[in-house]
C-alpha positions in Angstrom: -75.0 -13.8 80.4 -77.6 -14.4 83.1 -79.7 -11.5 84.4 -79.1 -12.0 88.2 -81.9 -10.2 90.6 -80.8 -9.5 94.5 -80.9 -7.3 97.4 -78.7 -4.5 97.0 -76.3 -3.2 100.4 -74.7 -0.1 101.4 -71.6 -0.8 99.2 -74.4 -0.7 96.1 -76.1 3.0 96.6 -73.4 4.8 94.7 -73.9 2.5 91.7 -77.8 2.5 92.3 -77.4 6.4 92.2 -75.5 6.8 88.8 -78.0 4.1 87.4 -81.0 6.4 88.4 -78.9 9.6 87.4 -78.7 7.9 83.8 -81.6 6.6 83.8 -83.9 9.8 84.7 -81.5 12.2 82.7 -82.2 10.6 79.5 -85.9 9.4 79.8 -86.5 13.3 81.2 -84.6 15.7 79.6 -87.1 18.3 80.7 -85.6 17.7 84.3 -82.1 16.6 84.0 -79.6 18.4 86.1 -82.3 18.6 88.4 -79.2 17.1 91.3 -75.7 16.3 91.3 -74.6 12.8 90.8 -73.0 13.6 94.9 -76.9 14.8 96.1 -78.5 11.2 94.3 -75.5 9.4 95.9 -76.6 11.3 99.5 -79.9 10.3 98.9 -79.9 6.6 98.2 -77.1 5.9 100.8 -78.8 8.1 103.2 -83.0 8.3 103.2 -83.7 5.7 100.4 -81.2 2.9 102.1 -82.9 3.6 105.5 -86.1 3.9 104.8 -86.6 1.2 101.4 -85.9 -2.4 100.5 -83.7 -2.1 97.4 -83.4 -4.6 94.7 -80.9 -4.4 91.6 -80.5 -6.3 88.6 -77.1 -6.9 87.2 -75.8 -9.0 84.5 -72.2 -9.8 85.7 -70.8 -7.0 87.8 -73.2 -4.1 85.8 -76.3 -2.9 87.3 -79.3 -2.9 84.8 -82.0 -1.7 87.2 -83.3 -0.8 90.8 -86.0 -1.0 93.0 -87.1 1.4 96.2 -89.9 0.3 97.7 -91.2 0.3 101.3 -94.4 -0.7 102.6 -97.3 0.6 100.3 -94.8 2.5 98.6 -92.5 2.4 95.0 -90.4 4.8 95.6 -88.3 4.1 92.7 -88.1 2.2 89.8 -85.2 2.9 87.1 -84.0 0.8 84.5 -81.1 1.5 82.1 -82.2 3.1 78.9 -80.4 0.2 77.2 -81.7 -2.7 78.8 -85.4 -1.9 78.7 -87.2 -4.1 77.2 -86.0 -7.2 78.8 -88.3 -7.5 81.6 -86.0 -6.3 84.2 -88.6 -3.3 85.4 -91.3 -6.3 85.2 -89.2 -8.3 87.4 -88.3 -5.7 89.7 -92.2 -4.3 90.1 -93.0 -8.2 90.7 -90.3 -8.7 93.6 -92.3 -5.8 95.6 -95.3 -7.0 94.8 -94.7 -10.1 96.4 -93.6 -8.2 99.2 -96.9 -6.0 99.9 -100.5 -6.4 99.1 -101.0 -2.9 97.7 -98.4 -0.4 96.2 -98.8 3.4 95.6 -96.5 5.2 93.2 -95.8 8.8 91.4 -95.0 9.4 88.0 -95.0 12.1 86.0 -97.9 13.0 83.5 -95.6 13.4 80.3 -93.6 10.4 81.3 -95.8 8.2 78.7 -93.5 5.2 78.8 -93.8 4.8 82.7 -97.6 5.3 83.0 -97.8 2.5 79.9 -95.7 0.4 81.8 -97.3 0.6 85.4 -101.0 0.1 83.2 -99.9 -2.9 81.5 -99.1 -4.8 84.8 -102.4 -3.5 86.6 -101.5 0.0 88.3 -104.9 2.1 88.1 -104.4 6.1 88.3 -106.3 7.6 91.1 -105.2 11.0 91.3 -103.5 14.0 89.1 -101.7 17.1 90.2 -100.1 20.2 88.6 -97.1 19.6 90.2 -97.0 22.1 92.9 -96.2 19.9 95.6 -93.4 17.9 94.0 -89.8 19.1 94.1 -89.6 18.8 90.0 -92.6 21.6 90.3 -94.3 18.6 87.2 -97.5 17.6 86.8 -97.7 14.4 88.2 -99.9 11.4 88.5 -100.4 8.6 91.5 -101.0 4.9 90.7 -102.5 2.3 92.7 -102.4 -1.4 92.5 -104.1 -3.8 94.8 -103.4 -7.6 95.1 -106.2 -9.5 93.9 -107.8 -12.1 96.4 -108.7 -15.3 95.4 
């Protein structure tokens, strides 16, 4: 069945929340728990919907992946640990970058698979923390990727 990529609505967020739930709870165990299924759910219908453009991928009615992403900004990227792989995140990282010259994003220092993933398709890290800002209280890292002019 056909991976089909589109702008996700309202009626999508609760769906886009268990995804990421799933999503971050296995790929950091170190942090699951971290919120409630009903606080993600709060959060992408409330701040993420309002403030991001958010993109899913689904293959028939099951959502594979999402996107949050706002000007300059990923705010999210999570992909189901059973359909990496496919080039869904690819696909998903490509649709903002067709949408914005330059992208910033955070990830977390021992989150090895994401920081290979953002440096294979051109994301440059320009900054480390210890995590004292971040809610997670993690050791995190900022990326940065610039359109190239031709």
């Amino acid at each position: 069945m056909t991976i089909v990529f589109r702008k996700l609505d309202h009626d999508d967020m609760a769906a886009a929340a268990s995804l990421h739930r799933v999503s971050f709870d296995e790929r950091l165990p170190w942090l699951a728990g971290l919120h409630t299924l009903e606080e993600d759910r709060g959060y992408w219908r409330g701040h993420l919907f309002a403030t991001c453009d958010i993109w899913g991928a689904e293959r028939g009615s099951a959502l594979l992946g999402v996107i949050a992403f706002r000007k300059d900004w990923v705010d999210q990227l999570y992909i189901l640990p059973s359909a990496q792989g496919q080039g869904i995140g690819s696909r998903l990282l490509d649709i903002a970058k067709e949408a914005h010259p330059q992208l910033f994003l955070w990830t977390f220092q021992r989150n090895a698979t994401a920081r290979r993933f953002y440096e294979a398709r051109g994301f440059v890290a320009v900054e480390q923390t210890d995590g004292t800002a971040n809610e997670e209280k993690e050791p995190d890292i900022l990326y940065h990727w610039r359109r190239e002019t031709r």
